[in-house]
N, C-alpha and C positions, 0 to 999 in steps of 0.2 A: 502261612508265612509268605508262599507267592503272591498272594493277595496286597499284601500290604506292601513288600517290594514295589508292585505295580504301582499304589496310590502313592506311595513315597518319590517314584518316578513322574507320575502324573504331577505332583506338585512344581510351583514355579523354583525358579534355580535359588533363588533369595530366601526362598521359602527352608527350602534342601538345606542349607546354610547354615539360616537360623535355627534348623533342627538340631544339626551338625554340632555346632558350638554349642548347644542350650545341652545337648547328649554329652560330650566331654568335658562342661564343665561338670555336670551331674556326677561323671564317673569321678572324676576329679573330687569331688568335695566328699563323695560318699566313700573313697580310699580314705581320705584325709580323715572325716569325721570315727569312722572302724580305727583308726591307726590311733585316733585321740583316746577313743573308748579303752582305747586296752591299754595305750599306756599310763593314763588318767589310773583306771580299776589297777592295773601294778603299783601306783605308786600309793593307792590307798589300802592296798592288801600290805605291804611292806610297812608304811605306817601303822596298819593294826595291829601286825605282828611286833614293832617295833615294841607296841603299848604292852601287847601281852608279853611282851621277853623284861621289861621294866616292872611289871609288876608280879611279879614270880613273888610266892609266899613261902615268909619262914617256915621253917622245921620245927619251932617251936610250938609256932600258930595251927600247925594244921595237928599238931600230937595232942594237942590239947581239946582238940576237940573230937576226940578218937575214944571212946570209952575201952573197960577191959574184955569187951564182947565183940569189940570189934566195929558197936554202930557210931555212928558218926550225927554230932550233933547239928543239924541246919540251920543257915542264920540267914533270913531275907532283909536287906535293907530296902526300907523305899522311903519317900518321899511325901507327907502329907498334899501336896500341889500337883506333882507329876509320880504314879505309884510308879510309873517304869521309867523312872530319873537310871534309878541302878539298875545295869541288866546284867552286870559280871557272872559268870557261873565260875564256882571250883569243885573239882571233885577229884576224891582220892581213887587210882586203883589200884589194883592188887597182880602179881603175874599170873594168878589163876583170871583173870579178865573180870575179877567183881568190882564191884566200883561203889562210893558211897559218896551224896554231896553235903559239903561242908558250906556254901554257898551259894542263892540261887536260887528259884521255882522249878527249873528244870532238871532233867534227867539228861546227861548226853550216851549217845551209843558207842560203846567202847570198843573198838576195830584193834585187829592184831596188831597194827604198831605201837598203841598202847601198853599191851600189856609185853610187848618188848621191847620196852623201855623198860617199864619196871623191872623185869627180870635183867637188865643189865645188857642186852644186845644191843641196844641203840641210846644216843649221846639222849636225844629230843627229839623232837618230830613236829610239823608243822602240819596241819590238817583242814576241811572242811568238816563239821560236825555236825551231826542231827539229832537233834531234840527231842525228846517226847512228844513234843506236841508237833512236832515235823518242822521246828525254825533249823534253820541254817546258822550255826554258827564258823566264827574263826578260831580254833582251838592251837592250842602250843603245853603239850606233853613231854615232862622233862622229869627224871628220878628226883625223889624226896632223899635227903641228903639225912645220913644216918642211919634209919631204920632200915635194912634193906625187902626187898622187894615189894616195892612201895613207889609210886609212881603220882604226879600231880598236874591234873589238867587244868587247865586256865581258859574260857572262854567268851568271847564276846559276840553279839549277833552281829552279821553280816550286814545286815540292815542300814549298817553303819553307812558301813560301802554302797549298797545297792539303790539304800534312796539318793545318794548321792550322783550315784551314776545314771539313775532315773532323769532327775533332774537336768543332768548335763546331756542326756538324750533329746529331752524335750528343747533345749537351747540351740544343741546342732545341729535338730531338724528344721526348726525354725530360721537359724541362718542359711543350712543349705537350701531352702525354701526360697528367702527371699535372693539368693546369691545363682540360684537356675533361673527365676525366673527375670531376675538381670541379667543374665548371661545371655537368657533368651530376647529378651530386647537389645540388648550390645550386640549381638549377633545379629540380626535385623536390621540396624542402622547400620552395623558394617557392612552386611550385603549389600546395602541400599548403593553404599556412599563409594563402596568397593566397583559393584555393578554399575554403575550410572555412566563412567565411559562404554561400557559393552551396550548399555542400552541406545545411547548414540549410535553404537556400531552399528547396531541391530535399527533402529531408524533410519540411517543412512542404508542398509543394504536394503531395507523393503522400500524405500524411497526410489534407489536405482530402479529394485525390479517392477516398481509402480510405473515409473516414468521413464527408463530407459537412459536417466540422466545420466550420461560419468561425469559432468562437470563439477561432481559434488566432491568437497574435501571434507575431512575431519580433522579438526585443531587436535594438533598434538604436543601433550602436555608430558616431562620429565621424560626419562627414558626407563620405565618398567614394562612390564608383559607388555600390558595394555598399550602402551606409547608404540612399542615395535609393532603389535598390531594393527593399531592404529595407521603408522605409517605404510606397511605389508597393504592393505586396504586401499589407499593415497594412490599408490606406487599401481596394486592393478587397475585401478579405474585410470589411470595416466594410461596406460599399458593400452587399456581396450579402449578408452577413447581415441590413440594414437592410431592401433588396427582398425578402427570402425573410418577415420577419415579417409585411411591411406585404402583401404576398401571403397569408401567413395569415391574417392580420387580415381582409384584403379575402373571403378566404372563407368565413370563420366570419360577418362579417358580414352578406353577402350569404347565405349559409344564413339567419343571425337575420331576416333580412327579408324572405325568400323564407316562410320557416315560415307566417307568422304569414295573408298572403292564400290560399295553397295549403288550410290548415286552412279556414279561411272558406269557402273554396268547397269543399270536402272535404264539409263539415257538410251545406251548403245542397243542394249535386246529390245525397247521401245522403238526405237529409227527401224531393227531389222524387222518387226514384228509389223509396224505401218505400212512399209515397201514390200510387207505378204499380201497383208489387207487391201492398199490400194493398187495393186499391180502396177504399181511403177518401181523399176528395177533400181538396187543400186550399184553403179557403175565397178567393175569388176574390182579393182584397183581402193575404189572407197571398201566396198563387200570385206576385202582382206585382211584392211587395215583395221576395220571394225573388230572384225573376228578376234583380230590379234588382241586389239587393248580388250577384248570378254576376254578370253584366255591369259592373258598378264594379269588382272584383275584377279580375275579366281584363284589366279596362283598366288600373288598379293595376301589376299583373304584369306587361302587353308594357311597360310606363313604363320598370318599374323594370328587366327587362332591356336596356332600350334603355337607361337610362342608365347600366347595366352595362358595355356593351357599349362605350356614347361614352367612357367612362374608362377600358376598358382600351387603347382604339384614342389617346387622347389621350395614356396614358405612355408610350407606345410611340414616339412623337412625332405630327407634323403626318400624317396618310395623307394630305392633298389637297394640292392644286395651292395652293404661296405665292407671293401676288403682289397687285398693288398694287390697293387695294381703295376704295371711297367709304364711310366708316365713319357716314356721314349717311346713307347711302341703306339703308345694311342694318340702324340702331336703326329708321328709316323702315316697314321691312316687319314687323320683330319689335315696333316698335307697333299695325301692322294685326290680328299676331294676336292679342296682347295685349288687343286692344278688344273680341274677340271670346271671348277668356275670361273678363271684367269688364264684361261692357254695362251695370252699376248702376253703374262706377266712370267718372269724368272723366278723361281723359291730354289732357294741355298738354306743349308740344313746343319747345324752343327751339332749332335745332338748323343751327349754322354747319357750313360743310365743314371734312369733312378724310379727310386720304389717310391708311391705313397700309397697311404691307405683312403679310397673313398670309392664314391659311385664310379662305373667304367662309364655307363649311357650317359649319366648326366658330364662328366668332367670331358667328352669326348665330342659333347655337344657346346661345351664352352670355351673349347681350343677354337673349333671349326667357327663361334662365332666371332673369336678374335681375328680369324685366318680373313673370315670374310669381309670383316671391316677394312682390312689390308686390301682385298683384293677392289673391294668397292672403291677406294679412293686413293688408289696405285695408278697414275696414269699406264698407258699400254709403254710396254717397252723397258719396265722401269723392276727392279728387282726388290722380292720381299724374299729377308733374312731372318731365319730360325735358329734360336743358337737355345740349348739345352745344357745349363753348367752348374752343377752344387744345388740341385733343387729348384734354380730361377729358369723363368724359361720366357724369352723376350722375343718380341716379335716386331720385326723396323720394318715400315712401310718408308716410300719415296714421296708422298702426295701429298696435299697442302697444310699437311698440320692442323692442328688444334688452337686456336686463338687461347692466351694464356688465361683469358674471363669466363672461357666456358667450359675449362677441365674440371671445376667440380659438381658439373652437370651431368657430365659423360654417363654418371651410371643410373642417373635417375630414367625410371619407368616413363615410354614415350617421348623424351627427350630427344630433340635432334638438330642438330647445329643449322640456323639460318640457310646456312651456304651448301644445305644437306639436303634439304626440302623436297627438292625436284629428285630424290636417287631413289631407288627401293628400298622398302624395311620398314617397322612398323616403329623404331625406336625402344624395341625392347632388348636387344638381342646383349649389350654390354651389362643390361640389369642382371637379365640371367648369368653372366659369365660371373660379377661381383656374389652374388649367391650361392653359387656353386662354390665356389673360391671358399669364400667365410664358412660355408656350412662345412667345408674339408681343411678347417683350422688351417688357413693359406691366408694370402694378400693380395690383392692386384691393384694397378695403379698404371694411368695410360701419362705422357709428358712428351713435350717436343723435344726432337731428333738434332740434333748438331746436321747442320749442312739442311735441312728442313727432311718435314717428313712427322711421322709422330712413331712413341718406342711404346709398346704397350709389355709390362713386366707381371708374370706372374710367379709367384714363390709359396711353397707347397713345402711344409715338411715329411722328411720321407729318408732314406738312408742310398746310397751308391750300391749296394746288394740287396738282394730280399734276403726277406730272416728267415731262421733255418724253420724246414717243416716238422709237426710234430708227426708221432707216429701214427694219430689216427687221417692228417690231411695225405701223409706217405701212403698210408694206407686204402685213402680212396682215389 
């Protein structure tokens, strides 16, 4: 049985199908054909009975040929052309169960309902009957009206019936013959005609995995399985074609950005590295300034891989622990350090509670890098405002604002405004904050400030209390 499982397995899906539907139409016609046989054989056992209940014999007819001894005289009819034209049998019996035929070649076996009948316990009796010579008949045993205990059987072969039902065997195998083995080809062409969008499907996916193509679509036809499949398919190859660029893009980028400090410091350890080699000194003052822009550079560099690194970990989704957080206590700490990257600038703090649920590292790294954008282009002397209300939480810098044409650049990856060029940062630092943001079902959105300046707004749902602890957080 495992065996065949396997090779039924092993066959193609069209194939499985076609077996599929050629097997239920099979069961299908072969209930049908069983359901015909018997009730076909009922209505021709009713019609024999019918015959034999119509032709029940006088009382007259069957005394007369009854001697005073009790033998009974037998009368064969036949037919010079067909000798078994007549097959009727009759025969008399008695409630002692003897029996004698008045009609007939045969003998039938006379079974206790017979002979009670005669004796008066039963109306008639309908029977299967066997013959002398072993035929089957249709017997119908009813009292002789008169004499009493006397009883008269009426029989006809079954043959009647059985070639007949023979017959209608040999025609229902024959149709359900030709009616599976149509089934089984209709089932084949439907697999075919069924299958032929999956077969595209299945062309288009070893197609991609051949050639690495996503440009590839599949026509989509109605809206069934197949169609939503079809589309589902469409929809991921958009999907990973859009991440395979935006991964290009992130490379080439991050190349562009990488180039440009590695050269810098290329330059500089080259100048200090010649003035080893040729012992000519460089002048104290040059020596310093050198060192400084290695050291600004390398710091440039781990920045900019670390915020490499936070955005590729941030599309990736959340890596830390989400959970319920005090979104006041963490702009709280990311203004500590803030104050410490801007000690010429003022930060004003207005800042109610609120709870949301997400990352603490990541959401505590995208305050500080709003904070910093502030601080970056805050002239000295000039106040950044923090105000915490209903979930928003805005941050107004003093500094030149945002040109209206380039606020929906703001959060793209390495982006950085013309007028930016010369400042530190690698251009990633608003991407990560829009990500963190999105991935903690929030919003952020930066816009120029009334009286100049730019307002960067971020809103986070979350509630004015944390929610109550269960017993096992009580508990730990």
């Amino acid at each position: 049985m495992k065996g065949l499982v396997r090779r039924y397995r092993a066959l193609p899906l069209r194939s499985r199908l076609a077996m599929l539907v050629a097997l239920a139409v099979a069961v299908a016609v072969a209930a049908s054909a069983v359901a015909c046989w018997f009730v076909v054989r009922n209505v021709l056992i009713s019609s024999l009975d019918d015959a034999l209940s119509a032709n029940r014999v006088r009382t007259a007819d069957v005394i007369s040929r009854i001697d005073v001894e009790g033998n009974c005289q037998r009368s064969v009819i036949r037919d010079k052309n067909d000798p078994d034209l007549f097959k009727q049998t009759i025969q008399v019996v008695d409630q002692r169960g003897g029996h004698c035929t008045i009609l007939g070649t045969q003998d039938l076996k006379v079974t206790e309902a017979d002979a009670a009948v005669a004796k008066g316990e039963s109306r008639e009796v309908y029977r299967t009957a066997i013959a002398s010579n072993g035929v089957k008949y249709r017997a119908l045993t009813y009292p002789l009206e008169g004499p009493q205990g006397l009883a008269v059987t009426v029989a006809r072969p079954l043959s009647e019936v059985d070639d007949t039902l023979d017959n209608l065997v040999l025609v229902l195998t024959f149709v359900a013959g030709i009616g599976i083995v149509g089934a089984g080809a209709a089932g084949l062409w439907v697999a075919r005609t069924g299958l032929r969008p999956v077969d595209r499907l299945t062309e288009a996916v070893e197609h991609v995995a051949r050639t690495e193509d996503l440009n590839l679509r599949i026509p989509v036809d109605g809206d069934d399985e197949i169609a939503r499949l079809s589309e589902s398919f469409n929809s991921m190859t958009a999907s990973l074609a859009s991440s395979r660029d935006l991964q290009q893009q992130l490379i080439a980028d991050a190349g562009h950005e990488l180039r440009t400090p590695l050269t810098s410091l290329r330059t500089n350890i080259e100048l200090l590295a010649r003035s080893e080699e040729t012992g000519r000194a460089i002048p104290p003052d040059d020596r310093k300034a050198l060192l400084a822009s290695v050291t600004a550079q390398m710091t440039e560099l781990a920045a900019l891989i670390g915020d490499l690194q936070e955005l590729s970990r941030t599309d990736a989704g959340p890596g830390g622990r989400v959970q319920v957080v005090a979104l006041h206590d963490i702009v709280e700490v990311a203004l500590e350090r803030a104050r410490l990257r801007g000690p010429e600038l003022t930060f004003t703090a207005d800042l109610a509670p609120w709870f949301v649920r997400a990352e603490s590292a990541a959401l505590e790294r995208a305050i500080v890098n709003i904070l910093d954008n502030a601080v970056k282009f805050g002239p000295p002397g000039s106040t950044v405002e923090v105000a915490l209300k209903d979930g928003a939480l805005t941050v107004r810098d003093h500094g030149p604002g945002i040109p209206p044409e380039e606020l929906p650049h703001v959060f793209d990856r390495f982006w950085r405004s013309p007028s930016a060029r010369s400042l530190p940062g690698s251009g990633l630092g608003l991407s990560i904050v829009a990500r963190t943001v999105h991935q903690s079902g929030g919003e952020v959105e930066l816009r120029p400030a009334s009286g100049g300046g730019t307002v960067a707004t971020v809103r986070l749902p979350g509630a004015a209390a944390p929610p109550p602890r269960t017993p096992d957080q009580a508990g730990a």
